[in-house]
C-alpha positions as CSV (number, residue, x, y, z in Angstrom):
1,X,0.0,0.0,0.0
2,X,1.5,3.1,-1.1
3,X,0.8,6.3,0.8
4,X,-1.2,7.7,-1.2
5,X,-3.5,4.7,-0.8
6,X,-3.5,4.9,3.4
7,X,-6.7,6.6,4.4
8,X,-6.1,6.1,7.7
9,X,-5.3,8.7,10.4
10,X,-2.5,9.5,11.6
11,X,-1.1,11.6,14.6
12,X,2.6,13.2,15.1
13,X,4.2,12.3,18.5
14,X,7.3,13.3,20.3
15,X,9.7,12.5,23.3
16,X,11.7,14.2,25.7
17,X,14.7,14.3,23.5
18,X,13.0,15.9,20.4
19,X,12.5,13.0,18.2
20,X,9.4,12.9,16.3
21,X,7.4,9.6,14.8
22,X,3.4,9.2,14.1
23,X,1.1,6.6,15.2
24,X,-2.3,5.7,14.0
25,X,-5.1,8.0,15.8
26,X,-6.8,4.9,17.5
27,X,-3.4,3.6,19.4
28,X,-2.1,4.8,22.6
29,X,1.0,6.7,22.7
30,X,4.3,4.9,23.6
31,X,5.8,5.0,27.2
32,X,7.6,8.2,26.8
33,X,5.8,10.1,24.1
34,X,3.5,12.6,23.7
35,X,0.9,14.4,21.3
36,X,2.3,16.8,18.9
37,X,-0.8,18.0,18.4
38,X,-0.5,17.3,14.6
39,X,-2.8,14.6,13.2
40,X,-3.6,13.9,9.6
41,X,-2.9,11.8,6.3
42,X,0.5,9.9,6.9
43,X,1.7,12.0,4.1
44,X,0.4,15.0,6.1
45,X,2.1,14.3,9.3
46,X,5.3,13.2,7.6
47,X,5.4,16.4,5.9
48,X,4.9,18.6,9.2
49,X,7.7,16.1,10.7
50,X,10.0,16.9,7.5
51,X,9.6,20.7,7.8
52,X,10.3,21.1,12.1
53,X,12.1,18.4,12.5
54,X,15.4,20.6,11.0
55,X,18.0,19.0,13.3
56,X,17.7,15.1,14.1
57,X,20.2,15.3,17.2
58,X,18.6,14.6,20.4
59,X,17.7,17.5,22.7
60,X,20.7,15.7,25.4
61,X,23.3,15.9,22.4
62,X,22.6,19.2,21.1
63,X,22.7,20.7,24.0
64,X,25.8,19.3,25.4
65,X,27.2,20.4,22.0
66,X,25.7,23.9,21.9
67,X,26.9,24.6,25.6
68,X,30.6,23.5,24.7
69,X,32.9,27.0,23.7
């Protein structure tokens, strides 16, 4: 099945460190993750994932990097 083909719903989740993924609306969210409060088309959400999700470090990494001089 191709997305285009999926008519299901989607919703975009997130964790503590930043990382983003999408469930199906009728599932409950993983231990650790939270709404987004995006939900959609799987092409939708993995659009609105493709254009926030601009730096794929975790939050724990870029900080540790970002507070380095």
């Amino acid at each position: 099945m191709s997305n285009s083909d999926d008519s299901r719903r989607y919703r975009v989740v997130i964790n503590d460190e930043e990382q983003y993924s999408i469930i199906l609306t009728d599932q409950s969210n993983p231990l650790g993750w939270r709404n987004e409060g995006i939900s959609g088309t799987k092409e939708e959400c993995l659009a609105h994932i493709d254009r926030v999700w601009t730096d794929m470090r975790p939050l724990s990494l870029r900080s540790k990097v970002d507070g380095a001089v």
